[in-house]
N, C-alpha and C positions, 0 to 999 in steps of 0.2 A: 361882299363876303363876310363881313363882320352883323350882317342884318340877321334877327330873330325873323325866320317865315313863316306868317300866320296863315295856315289855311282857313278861309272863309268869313265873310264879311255879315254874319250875325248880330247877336247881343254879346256873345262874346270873345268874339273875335275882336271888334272894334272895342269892347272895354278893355281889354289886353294892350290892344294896339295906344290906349289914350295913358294905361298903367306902363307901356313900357317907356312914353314918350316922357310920361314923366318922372320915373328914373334915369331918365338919359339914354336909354337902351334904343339901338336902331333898326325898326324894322319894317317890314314891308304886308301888307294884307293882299290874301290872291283870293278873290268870289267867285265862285262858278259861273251865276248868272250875268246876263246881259246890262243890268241896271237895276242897282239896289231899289228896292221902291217899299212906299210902305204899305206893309201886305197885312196881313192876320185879324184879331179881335182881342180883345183886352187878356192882360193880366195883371196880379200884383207883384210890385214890389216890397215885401219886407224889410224892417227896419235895419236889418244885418247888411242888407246890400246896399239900399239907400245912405247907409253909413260909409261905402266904400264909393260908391258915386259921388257924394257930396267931396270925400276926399281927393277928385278928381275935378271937383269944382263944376259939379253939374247939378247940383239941388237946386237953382234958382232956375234953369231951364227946364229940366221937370216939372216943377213945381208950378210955370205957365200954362205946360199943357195936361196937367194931371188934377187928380181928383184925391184930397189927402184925406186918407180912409178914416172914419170917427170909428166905429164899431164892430162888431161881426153878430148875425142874428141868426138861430137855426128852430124854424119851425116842422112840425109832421107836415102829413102829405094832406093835411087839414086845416092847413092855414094853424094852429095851435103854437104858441111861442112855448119853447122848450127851453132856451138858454140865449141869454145878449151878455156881449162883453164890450169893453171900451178895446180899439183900436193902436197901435198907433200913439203919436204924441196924446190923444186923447187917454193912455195908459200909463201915460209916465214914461217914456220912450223918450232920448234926445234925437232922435229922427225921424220922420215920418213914415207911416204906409203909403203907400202911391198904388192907386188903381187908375189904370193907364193905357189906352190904346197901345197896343206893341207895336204900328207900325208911328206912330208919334216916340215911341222910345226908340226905333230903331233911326230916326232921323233928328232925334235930337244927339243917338254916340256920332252919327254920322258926322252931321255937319262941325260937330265939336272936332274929330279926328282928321277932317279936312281941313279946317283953320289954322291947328294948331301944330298939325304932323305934314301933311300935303298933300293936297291932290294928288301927286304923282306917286303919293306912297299907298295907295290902296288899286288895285287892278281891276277891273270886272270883265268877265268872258272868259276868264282862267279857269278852268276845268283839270283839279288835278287829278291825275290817273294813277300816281304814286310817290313814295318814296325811295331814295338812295344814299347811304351816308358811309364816308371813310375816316379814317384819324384826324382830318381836317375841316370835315363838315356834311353838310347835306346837300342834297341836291333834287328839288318837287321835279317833275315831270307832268308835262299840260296835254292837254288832246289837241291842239292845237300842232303839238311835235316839238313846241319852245321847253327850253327845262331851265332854272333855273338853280344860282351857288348861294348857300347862306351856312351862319354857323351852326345853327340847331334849327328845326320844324315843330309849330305847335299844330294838331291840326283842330281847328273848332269849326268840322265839318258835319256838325245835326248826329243824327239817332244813324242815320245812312249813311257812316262816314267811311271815305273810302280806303283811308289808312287806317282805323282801325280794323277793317276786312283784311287789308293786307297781312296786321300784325296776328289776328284771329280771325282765318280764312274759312276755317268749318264751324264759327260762332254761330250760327242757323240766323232765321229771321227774327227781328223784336216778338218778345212774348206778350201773347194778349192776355189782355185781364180778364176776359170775359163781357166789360163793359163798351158799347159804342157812344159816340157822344155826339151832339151837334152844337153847334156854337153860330151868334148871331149877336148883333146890334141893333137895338129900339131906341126911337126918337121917344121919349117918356116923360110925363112929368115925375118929380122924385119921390121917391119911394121911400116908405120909413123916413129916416135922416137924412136922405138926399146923399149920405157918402156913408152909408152901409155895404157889407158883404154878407149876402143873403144866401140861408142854403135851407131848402126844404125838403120833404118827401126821402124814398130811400133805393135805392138801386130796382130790386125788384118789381117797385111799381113805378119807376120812375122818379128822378131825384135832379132839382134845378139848383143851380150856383148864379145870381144875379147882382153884377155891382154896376153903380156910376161910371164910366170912363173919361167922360167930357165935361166940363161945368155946363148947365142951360144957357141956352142961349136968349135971346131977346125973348121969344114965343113963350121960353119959359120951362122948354124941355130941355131934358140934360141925353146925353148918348148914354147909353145903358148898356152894358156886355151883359148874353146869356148863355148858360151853358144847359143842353137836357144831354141825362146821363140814362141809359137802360140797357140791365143786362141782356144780351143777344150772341147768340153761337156765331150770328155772321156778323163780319167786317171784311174792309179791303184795306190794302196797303196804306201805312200814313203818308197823306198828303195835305202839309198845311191849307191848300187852296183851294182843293178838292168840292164844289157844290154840291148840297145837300139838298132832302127835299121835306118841306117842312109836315108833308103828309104822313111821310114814312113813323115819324113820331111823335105829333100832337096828340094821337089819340091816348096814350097814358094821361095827358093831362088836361084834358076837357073838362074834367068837372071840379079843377081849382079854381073857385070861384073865392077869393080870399076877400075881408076888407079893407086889406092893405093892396090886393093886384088883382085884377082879371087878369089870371098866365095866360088862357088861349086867346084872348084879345092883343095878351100884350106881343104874345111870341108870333102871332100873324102879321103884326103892325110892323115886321121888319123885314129891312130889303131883302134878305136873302139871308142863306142857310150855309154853315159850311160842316160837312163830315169826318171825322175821323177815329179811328179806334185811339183807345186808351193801352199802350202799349210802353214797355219797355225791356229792359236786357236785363239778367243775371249779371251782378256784380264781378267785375274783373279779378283778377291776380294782381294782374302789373296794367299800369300804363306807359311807364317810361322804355324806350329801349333807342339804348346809348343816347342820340341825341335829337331823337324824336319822341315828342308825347302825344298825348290828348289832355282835352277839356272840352267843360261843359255838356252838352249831348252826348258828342262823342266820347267818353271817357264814363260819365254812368247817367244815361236816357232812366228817367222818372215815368210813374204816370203822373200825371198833372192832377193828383190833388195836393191841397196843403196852399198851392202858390208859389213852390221853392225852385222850380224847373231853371227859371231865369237867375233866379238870387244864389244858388248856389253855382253859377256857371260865373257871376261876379266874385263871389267867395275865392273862385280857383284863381283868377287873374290876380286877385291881390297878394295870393300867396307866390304865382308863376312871377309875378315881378321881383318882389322882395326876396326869392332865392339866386336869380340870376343878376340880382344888385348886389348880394351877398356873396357869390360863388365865380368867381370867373372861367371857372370849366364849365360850360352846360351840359358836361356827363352829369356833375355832381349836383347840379344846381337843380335839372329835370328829375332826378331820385331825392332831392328835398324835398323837393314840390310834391313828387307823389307820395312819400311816407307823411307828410301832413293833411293832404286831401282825402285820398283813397278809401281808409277805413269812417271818416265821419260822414261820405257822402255813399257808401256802400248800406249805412246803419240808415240814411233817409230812402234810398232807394226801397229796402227791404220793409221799413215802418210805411212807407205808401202805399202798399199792398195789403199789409194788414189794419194798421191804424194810425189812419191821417187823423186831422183836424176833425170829419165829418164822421166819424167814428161816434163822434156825440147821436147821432140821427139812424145810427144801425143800433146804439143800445138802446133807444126808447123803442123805437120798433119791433125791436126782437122781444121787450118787458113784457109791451102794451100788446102786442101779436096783432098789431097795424092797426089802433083803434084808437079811434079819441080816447085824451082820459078828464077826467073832470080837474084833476089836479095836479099839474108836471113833479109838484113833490110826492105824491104816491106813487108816483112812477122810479123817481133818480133825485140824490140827494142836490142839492146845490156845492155840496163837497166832491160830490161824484165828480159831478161836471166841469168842476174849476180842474178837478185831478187831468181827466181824459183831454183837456186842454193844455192845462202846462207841460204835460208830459210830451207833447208835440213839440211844444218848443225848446223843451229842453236837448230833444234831439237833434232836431234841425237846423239850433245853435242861436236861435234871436229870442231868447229869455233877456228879462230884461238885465238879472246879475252879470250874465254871460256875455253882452256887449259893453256892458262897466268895465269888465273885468279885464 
């Protein structure tokens, strides 16, 4: 009765689960699926989150299976460099960039949240279908027909959560961007610096995001995460797992013959293909109500540029702990938490739609009116482009002042 109940056994779910362990807070995680496994294709981590993992004592286990980011490089649809910057501790950062297989992240909160909290405290085949709460507490409800007593309900159940439907029943479906994307893993040798974040080309004729995720191995090649992004009227439902096919969209990029990558060599040379739109939700009101919240996904779904989708779903956990180690009512402690999160992760949801990170690669394009130039300084100052960069980070909160501070 006294247990915080986490719906869903995510990235953030279980970092919640390893932040409450370590304020002493007891609680329990309920997954839908059968067997957590590790699914998906790389993302980053951020130095802002990476700073909340290490304070959970996980930087050394990352750091086995991850690739510590040096750079970021953003070329035209011509292979042309536009703008590199330093990464990461390579920037003066006391934490690293981590670009990371996600399901190596999701198995490294795992087995940390098993060791230290217990087997017995995370569920899997739990399928929740709602909530219920009175003066005393909450109470999940399983499709199974089991329900279950605890004192408050987080739910960190994805973009398709099913408590947030509850609390906003006619919120319609995630809004598409207009952009579909496909995402995949190459066995590569390395690219540029071997631990760069690569982004080329631009929506309308096709736009790639390519980083490191694995160190190479003996042979010499490293695992490589790719992302092709093209605007398109059609999409289907997101589904992380969902197979793609790599026909549907090489043809944008056939004739990237760069001297740093063959793309259609490289994006053939991989197993497989996975689909999904770029989608998310209009910024909430509220997330709290009495003693149920959200986070992460559930509480404001991004589209995935920038890198922040994951690092701001850890941002919330540190703050959901330290209000409920603060607060011993979890009416008060759940409306801490959300008058602290709410507004700074509604201002990144909004900034990703208009101007992420790759915001650098829509204003040469729109300059140059999608043409080489002989000179990237006749195009965009070197001010410009430090500007349209920091400006990202100042909102998304991993400026370097901003995590001194």
């Amino acid at each position: 009765m006294d247990e915080i109940l986490i719906v869903g056994g995510g990235i953030g779910g279980l970092t919640l689960g390893l932040a409450l362990h370590a304020a002493q807070i007891p609680c329990r995680i309920f997954e839908s699926t059968p067997e957590i496994r590790a699914v998906g294709v790389g993302i980053n981590l951020l130095p802002h989150a990476t700073k909340e993992l290490a304070a959970l004592g996980l930087d050394a286990d990352l750091a086995r299976v991850a690739i510590a980011t040096k750079d970021a490089s953003f070329f035209n649809r011509f292979g042309q460099l536009i703008y590199q910057e330093p990464l990461g501790r390579a920037a003066g950062y006391d934490h690293p960039q981590f670009s990371i297989h996600r399901g190596d992240l999701q198995m490294v909160l795992l087995d940390a949240f098993r060791s230290r909290v217990g087997e017995d405290r995370i569920l899997t085949n739990h399928h929740c279908t709602g909530v219920e709460q009175d003066e005393t507490g909450v109470t999940l409800r399983f499709a199974s027909g089991q329900s279950v007593r605890g004192r408050a309900a987080i739910a960190c159940d994805g973009i398709n959560s099913v408590i947030r439907k509850q609390f906003f029943p006619n919120e319609g479906e995630p809004r598409y961007s207009g952009v579909n994307m496909w995402r995949g893993v190459t066995r590569w040798k390395p690219i540029l610096s071997g631990a760069s974040v690569t982004r080329a080309g631009w929506l309308s004729h096709g736009k790639m995001v390519i980083y490191p995720i694995r160190e190479a191995g003996p042979d010499g090649l490293q695992l490589i995460n790719w992302v092709a992004e093209i605007e398109t009227p059609n999409y289907r439902r997101r589904d992380w797992n969902r197979a793609g096919s790599i026909d549907d969209f090489i043809g944008a990029f056939a004739d990237w013959h760069f001297d740093w990558l063959d793309v259609p060599a490289f994006i053939r040379a991989a197993d497989s293909a996975l689909e999904f739109p770029m989608v998310d939700q209009d910024p909430l009101p509220r997330w709290s109500f009495g003693r149920v919240t959200l986070l992460g996904d559930a509480a404001h779904p991004m589209v995935p540029r920038g890198s922040n989708g994951a690092g701001q779903a850890i941002l919330d956990t540190r703050a959901m702990a330290s209000a409920l180690l603060a607060h011993e009512n979890p009416v008060v402690a759940l409306a801490v938490y959300e008058k602290e999160r709410l507004e700074k992760t509604s201002r990144i949801v909004l900034t990703n739609r208009t101007n992420p990170p790759d915001a650098i690669l829509r204003e040469v394009y729109q300059r140059t009116n999608d043409k080489p130039f002989k000179a990237i300084g006749d195009v965009i100052s070197h001010e410009e482009l430090v500007a349209l960069s920091d400006s990202y980070k100042q909102i998304a909160g991993f400026s370097r002042e901003a995590l001194r501070a």
